[in-house]
C-alpha positions as CSV (number, residue, x, y, z in Angstrom):
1,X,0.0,0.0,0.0
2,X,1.2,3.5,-1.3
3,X,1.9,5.8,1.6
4,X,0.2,9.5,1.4
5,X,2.7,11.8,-0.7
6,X,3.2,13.7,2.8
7,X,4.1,11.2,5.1
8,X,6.5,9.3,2.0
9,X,8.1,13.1,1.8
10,X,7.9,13.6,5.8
11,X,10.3,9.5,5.6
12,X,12.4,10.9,2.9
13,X,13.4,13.7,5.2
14,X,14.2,11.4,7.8
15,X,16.1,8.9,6.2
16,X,17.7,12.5,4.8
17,X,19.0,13.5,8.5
18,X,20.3,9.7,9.0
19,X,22.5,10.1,5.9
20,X,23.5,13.7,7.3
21,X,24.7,12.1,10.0
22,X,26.6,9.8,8.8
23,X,28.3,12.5,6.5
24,X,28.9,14.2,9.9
25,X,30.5,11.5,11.7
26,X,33.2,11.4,8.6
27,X,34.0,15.0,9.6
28,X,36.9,15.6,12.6
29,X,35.7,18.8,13.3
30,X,35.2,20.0,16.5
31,X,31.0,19.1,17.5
32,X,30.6,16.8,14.5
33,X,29.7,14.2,16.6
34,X,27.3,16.2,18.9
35,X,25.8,17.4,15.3
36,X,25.7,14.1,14.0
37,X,23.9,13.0,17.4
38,X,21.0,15.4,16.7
39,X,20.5,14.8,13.2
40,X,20.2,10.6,14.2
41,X,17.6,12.1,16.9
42,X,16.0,14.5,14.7
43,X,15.5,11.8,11.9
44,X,13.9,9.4,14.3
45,X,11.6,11.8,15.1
46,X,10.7,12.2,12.6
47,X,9.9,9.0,11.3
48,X,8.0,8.1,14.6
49,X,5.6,11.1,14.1
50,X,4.9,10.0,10.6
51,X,3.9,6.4,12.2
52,X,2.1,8.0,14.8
53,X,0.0,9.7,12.4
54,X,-0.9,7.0,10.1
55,X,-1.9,4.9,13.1
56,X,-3.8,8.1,14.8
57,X,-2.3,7.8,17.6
58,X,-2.8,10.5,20.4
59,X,-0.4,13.3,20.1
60,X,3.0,12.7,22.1
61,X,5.1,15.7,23.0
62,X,7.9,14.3,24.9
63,X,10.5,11.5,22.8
64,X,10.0,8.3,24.9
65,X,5.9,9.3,24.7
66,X,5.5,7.4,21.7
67,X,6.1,3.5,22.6
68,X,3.0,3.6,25.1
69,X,1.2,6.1,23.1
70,X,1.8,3.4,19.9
71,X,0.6,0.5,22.5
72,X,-2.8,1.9,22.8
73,X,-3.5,1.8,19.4
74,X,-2.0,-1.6,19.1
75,X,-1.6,-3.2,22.1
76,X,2.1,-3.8,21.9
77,X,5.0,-1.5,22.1
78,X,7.3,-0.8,19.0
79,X,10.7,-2.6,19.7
80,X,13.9,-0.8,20.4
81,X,12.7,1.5,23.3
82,X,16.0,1.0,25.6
83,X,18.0,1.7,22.6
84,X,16.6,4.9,22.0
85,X,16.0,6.0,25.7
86,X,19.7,6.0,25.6
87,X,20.2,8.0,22.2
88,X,17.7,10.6,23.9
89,X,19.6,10.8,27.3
90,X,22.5,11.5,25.1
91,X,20.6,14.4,22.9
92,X,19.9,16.0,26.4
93,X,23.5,15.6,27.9
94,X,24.5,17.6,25.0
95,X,21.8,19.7,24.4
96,X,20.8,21.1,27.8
97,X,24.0,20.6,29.9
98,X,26.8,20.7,26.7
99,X,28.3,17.3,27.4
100,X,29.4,16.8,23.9
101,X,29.3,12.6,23.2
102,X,32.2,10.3,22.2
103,X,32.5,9.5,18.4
104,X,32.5,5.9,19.1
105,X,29.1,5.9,21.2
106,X,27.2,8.4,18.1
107,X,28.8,5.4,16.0
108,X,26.7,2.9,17.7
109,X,23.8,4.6,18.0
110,X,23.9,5.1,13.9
111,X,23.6,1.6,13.5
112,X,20.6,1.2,16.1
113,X,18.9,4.4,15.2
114,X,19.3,2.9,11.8
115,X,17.5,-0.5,12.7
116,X,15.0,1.4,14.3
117,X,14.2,3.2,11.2
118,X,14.0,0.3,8.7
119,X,11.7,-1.7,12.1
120,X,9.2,1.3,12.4
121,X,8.7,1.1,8.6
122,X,8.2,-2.1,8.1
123,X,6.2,-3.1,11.5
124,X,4.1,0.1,10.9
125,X,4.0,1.5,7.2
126,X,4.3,-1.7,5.2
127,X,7.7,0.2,3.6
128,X,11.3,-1.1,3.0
129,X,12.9,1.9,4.6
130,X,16.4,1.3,2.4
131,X,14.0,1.6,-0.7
132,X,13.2,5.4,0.3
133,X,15.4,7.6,-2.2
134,X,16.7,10.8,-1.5
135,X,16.8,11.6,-5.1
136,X,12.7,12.3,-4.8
137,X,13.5,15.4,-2.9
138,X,15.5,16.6,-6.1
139,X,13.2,19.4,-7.7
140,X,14.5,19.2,-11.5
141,X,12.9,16.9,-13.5
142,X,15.7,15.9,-15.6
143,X,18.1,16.0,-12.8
144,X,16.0,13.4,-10.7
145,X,15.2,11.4,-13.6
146,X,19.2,11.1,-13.8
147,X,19.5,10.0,-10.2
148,X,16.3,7.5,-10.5
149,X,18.6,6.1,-13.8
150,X,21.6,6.2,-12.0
151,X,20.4,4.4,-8.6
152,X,18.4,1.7,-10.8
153,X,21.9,1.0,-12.7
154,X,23.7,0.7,-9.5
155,X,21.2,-1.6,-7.5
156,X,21.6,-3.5,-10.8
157,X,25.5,-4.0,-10.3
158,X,26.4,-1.5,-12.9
159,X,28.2,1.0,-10.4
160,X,30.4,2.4,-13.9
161,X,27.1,3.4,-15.6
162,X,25.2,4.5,-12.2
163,X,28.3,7.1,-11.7
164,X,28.3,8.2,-15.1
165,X,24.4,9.4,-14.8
166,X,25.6,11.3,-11.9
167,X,28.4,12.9,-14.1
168,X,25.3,14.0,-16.3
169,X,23.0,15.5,-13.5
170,X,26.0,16.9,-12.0
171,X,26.9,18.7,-15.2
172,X,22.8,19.2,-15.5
173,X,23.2,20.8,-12.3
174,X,26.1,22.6,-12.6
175,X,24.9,24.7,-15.5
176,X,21.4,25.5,-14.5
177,X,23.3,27.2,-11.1
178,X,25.6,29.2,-13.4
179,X,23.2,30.6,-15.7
180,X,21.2,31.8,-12.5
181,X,24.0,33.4,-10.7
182,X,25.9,34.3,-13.8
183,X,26.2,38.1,-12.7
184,X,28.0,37.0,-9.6
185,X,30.1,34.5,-10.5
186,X,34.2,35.4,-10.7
187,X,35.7,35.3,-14.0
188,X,37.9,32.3,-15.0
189,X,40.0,31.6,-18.0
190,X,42.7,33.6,-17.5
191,X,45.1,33.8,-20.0
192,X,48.5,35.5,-21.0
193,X,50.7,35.1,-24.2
194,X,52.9,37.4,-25.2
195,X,53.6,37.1,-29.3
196,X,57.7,38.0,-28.7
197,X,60.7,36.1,-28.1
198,X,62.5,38.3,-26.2
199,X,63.6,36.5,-23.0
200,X,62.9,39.3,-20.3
201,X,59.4,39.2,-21.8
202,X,59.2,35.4,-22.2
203,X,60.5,35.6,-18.6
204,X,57.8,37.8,-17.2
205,X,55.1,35.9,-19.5
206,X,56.2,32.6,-17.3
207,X,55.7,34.5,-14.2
208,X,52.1,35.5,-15.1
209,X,51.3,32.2,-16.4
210,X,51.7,31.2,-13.0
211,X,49.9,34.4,-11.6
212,X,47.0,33.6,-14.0
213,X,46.9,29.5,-13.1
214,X,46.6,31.1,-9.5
215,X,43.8,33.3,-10.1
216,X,41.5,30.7,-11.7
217,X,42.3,28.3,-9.5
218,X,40.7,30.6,-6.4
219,X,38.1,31.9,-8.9
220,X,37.2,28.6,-9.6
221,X,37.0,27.8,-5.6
222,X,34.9,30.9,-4.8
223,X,32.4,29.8,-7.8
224,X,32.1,26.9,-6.2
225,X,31.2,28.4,-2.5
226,X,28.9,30.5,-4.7
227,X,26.8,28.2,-6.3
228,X,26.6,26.0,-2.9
229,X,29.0,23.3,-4.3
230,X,31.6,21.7,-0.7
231,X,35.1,22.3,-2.7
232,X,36.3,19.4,-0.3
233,X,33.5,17.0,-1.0
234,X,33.9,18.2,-5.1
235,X,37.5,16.8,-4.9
236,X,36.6,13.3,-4.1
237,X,33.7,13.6,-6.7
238,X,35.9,14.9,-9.5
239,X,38.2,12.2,-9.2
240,X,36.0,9.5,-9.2
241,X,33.4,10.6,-11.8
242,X,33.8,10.6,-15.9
243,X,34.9,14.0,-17.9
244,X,31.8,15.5,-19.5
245,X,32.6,16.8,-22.9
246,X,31.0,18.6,-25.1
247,X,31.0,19.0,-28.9
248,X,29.9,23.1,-28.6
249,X,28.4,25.7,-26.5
250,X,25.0,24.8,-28.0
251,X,25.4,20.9,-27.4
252,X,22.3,19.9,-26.1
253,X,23.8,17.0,-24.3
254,X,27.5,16.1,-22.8
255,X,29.7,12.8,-23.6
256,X,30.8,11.1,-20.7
257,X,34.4,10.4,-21.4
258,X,36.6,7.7,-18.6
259,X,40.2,9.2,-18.3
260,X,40.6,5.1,-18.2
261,X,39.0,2.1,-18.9
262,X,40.6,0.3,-16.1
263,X,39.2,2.2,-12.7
264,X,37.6,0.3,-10.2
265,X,34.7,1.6,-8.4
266,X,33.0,0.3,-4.8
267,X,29.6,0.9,-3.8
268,X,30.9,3.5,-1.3
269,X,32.4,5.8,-4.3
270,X,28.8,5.7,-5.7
271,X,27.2,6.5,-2.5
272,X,29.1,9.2,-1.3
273,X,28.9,10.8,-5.2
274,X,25.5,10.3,-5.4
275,X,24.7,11.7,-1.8
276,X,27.1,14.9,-3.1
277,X,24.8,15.6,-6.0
278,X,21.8,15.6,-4.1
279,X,23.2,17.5,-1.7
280,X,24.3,20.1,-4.4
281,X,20.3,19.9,-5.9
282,X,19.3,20.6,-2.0
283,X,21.7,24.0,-1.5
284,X,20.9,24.8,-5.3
285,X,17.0,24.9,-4.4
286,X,18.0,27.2,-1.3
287,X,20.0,29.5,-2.7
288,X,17.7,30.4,-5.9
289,X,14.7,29.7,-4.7
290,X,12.1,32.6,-6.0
């Protein structure tokens, strides 16, 4: 049974804070892990009101409210209520006293929160919680249809052909946010060529090569910052995605082109480029939005 379009978007948003906190817990910066705690507590929030709702239970204000308010409806409690008694002592620690908690202990509490998640959905909604994309909160069209391709290829084995439909909503992507913020984007392309052979002037031409490599290079990193892209998380992207190429400035559509034909992709690659394009579609949506 098909889940009403606000309580699917309302699942989508959770399962969204569980990845953000996973991409949190990769960070080493100084409350990642508190940060990464309140998104896992935040997301299974979320997901319990959305049950609590479709069963009609009695509205719950406080966290741990929801196992007995789920009971009277049902006349059993949802499992894993110890498990997240302790992820909600933890929120407050840090929350209303600052006790930040250890990386290791927001670690465990992924995987249970995690197990909650997929529980609540299947016990409760009838849903495969891991079958909830996060490319359905993607607002383009031809963007999200690029994801749906690319995830479909990928749960199909195909990881190559999954990351090269991300190269293409990337690139999709990519343009759409230049063309809106064209006026104040930072020049790149700098060139200089002086058409003498004189070697004082050849000399100086070397030394604003290097001045000009410079400038696009930071012009190129404030675009970036601009349009909403993470220049660190864009690293690890470029280097594992295709090279788009196009034939013109009118080509309607890019070639994906491999630097070489013997990479080696894992699933993680795929996840972690796929989770960077939707998180570009997300901060594109917030920075333009009308």
């Amino acid at each position: 049974m098909a889940l009403p379009a606000d309580y699917l978007r309302r699942a989508v948003y959770a399962k969204y804070l569980l990845r953000r906190a996973a991409e949190l817990l990769r960070q080493r910066a100084l409350l990642s892990n508190a940060e990464a705690l309140l998104a896992l507590h935040d997301g299974a929030e979320m997901l319990m009101r959305v049950v609590g709702d479709y069963l009609r239970v009695k509205q719950f204000h406080n966290f741990m409210e929801f196992w007995p308010r789920v009971k009277d409806v049902t006349a059993a409690e949802p499992a894993h209520r110890a498990a997240m008694d302790r992820l909600n002592d933890a929120r407050n620690s840090f929350k209303h006293k600052g006790i930040p908690p250890d990386r290791t202990v927001v670690s465990g509490f992924q995987t249970l929160t995690e197990e909650f998640c997929r529980d609540l959905c299947a016990t409760y909604l009838g849903q495969d919680f891991s079958a909830f994309t996060l490319s359905s909160l993607i607002s383009k069209a031809p963007v999200r249809g690029l994801v749906n391709e690319s995830e479909t290829l990928f749960e199909g084995g195909k990881v190559r052909e999954a990351l090269e439909k991300l190269a293409l909503a990337y690139d999709k992507l990519k343009t759409a946010a230049e063309d809106e913020a064209n006026e104040v984007l930072v020049n790149t392309g700098l060139s200089v060529h002086f058409h003498d052979s004189h070697p004082m002037l050849r000399k100086i031409e070397s030394s604003l090569e290097d001045l000009a490599q410079d400038h696009n290079q930071v012009a190129e990193t404030m675009n970036m910052l601009l349009l909403g892209v993470d220049p660190h998380s864009y690293l690890f992207f470029r280097k594992s995605m295709p090279v788009i190429i196009r034939a013109g400035p009118l080509a309607p559509e890019g070639v994906v082109a491999w630097p070489s034909d013997n990479e080696e992709f894992d699933p993680l690659t795929y996840q972690l480029c796929r989770d960077f394009v939707i998180e570009f579609s997300l901060r594109n949506d917030d920075l333009f939005r009308p």
